[in-house]
N, C-alpha and C positions, 0 to 999 in steps of 0.2 A: 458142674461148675456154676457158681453165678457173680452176681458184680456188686462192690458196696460201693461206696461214699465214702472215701478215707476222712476227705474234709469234714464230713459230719461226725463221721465214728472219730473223731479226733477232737472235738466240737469243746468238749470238758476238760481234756489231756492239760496236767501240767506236773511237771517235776513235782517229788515228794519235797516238800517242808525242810530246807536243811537242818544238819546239827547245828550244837550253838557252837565249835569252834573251827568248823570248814564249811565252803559248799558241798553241796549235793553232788553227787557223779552218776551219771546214767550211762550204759555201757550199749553201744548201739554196731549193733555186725549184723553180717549175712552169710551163711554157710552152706551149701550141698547135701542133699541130704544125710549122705556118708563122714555129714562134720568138716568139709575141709572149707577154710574160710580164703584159701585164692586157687584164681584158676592163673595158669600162664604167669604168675608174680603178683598179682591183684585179684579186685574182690569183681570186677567187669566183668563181666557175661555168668555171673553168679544168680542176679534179681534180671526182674523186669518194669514197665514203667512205674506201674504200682509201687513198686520197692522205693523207686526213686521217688517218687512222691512224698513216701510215708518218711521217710531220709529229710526230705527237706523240711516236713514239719517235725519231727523231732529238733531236728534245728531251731526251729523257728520259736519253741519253748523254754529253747536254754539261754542263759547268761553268754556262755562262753562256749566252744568244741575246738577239740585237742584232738591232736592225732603224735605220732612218734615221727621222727625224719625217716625211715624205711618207707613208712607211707608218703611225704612227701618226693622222695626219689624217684618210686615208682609210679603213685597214683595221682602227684600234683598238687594232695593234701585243699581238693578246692570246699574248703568249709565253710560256703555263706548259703542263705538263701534268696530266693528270685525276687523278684521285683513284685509282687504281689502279697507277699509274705514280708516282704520290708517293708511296705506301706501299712499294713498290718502293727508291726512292732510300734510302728512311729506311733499311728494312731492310738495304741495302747498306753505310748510314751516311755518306749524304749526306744534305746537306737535302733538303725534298721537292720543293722548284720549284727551277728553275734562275735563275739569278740572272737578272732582268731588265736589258737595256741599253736604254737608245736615245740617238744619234748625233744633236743636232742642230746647228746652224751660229749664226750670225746676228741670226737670228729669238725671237719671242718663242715658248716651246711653252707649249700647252694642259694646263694640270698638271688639268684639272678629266677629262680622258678617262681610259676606263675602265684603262685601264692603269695607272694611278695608285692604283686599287683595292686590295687585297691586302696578304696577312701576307710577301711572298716579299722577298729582299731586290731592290730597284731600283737600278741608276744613270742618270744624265741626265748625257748630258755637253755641256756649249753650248762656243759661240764665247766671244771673248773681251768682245765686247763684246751678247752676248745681254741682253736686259732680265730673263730670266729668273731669279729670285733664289734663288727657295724652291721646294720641291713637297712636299706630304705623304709621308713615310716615307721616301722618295728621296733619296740622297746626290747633289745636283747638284756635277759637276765642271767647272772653266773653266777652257778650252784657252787658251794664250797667245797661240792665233791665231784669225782667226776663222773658222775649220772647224778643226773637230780631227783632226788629223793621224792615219791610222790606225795608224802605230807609234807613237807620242802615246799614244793610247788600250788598244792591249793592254800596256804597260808600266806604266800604270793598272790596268789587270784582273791583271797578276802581283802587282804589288805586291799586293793584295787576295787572292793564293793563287788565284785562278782560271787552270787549263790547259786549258783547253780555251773553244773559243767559237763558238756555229753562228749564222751569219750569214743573214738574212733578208729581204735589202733594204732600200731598192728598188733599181732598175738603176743609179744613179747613186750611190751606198753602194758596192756592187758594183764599181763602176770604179772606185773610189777604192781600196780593197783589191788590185784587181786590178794596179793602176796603182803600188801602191807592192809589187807583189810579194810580199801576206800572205795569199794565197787554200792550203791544203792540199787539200783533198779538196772535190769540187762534188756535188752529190743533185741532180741532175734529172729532175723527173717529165715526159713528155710524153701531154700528153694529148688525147685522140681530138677534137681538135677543129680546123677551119681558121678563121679572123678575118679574114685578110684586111684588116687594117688599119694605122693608120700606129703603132699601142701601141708601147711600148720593148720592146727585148728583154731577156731574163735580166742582160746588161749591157748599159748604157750605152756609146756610141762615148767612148771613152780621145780626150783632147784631146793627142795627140801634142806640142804647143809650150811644156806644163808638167811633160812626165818620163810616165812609163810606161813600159812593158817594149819593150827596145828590137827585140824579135823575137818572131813567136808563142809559146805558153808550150806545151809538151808535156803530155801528159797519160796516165795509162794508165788503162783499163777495169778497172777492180775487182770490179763485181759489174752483173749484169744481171738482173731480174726483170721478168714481166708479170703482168697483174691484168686480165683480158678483154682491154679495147682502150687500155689503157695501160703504159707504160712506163716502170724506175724503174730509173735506171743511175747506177752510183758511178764518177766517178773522182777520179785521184790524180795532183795535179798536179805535174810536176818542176823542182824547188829548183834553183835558181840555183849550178848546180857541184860539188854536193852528189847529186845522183839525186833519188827518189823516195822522201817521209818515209816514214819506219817505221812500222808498225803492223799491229793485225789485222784481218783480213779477213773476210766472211762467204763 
């Protein structure tokens, strides 16, 4: 085992180049070796500080991170970065958090979780027939259907000048993206652990009888790093006719 410098190996890191009529999506998870991306209902005791560092700087790159309301139920959906990395953004002359999302359906969400907290800007965006009305500081958006469609939804985050977008779950969020072909670049950590159980994986199984990619999606390896006994590989997934999006690399 030995020890890097995420801060440095991370030093070049930025989102690929969006297309010209969305942001960019980067897909950012952590899984067991065995593939399973929760232990106990979340992705906690999955990484370790490493992970969560390299977490926080993927954050700290993107426009926007989204998660679905199953993560915010369970895991708090706390999508900003530290106070270090905010002074960072300013100086660069971004805001200092990245724009909070979260993706729910149907259902009524919980405006009172801690996610709901904070000076950062928010969006919520519901179904169309969510009960959800209001939420403090939160710009609530209502999809005409009832899930918001994921090209729906980054056409909402352009309009709003947001290019870029790191995507955070959960597995079924995930397939939905995957499913309509908006995933660019995946951050997978795996980590030194086996489960052995029935948990979902990083994605959810694609319901083939409602649309999804009609063939595996290629991918290429971008960066590889280790941290003792885990592993944090980028890749970059290839567009539909187009190659593999633009951008740089570390």
């Amino acid at each position: 085992a030995f020890e890097i410098d995420l801060d440095a190996a991370m030093a070049s890191f930025a989102p690929p180049s969006p297309p010209p009529d969305r942001p960019v999506v980067g897909l950012n998870m952590i899984t067991s070796i065995d593939g399973r991306a929760q232990r106990d209902g979340t992705a906690d005791g999955l990484g370790s500080r490493a992970d969560r560092r390299l977490l926080q700087l993927y954050r700290a790159s993107y426009d926007a991170v989204a998660s679905g309301t199953g993560t915010l139920r369970q895991a708090g959906a706390w999508l900003r970065v530290g106070a270090p990395l905010a002074a960072r953004r300013t100086a660069e002359g971004r805001p200092p958090q990245p724009t909070g999302v979260v993706i729910g359906g149907s259902s009524a969400v919980d405006t009172g979780a801690r996610w709901f907290r904070g000076d950062e800007p928010r969006i919520l965006f519901v179904g169309a027939n969510s009960p959800t009305e209001a939420a403090p500081g939160t710009d609530v958006i209502r999809a005409p259907d009832e899930r918001p469609e994921p090209g729906w939804v980054l056409a909402r985050l352009a309009e709003r000048g947001i290019r870029s977008v790191l995507l955070e779950g959960g597995p079924h969020l995930n397939a939905a993206f995957l499913a309509a072909n908006l995933i660019d670049e995946l951050y997978w950590t795996i980590g030194p652990i086996l489960l052995a159980t029935d948990a979902l994986p990083m994605i959810a199984t694609l319901d083939r009888t409602v649309g999804g990619p009609d063939a595996p999606r290629g991918a290429t390896l971008v960066a590889a790093l280790r941290h003792e006994d885990e592993l944090f590989l980028r890749y970059r997934v290839v567009r539909d006719g187009s190659g593999s999006p633009q951008g740089s690399q570390r």
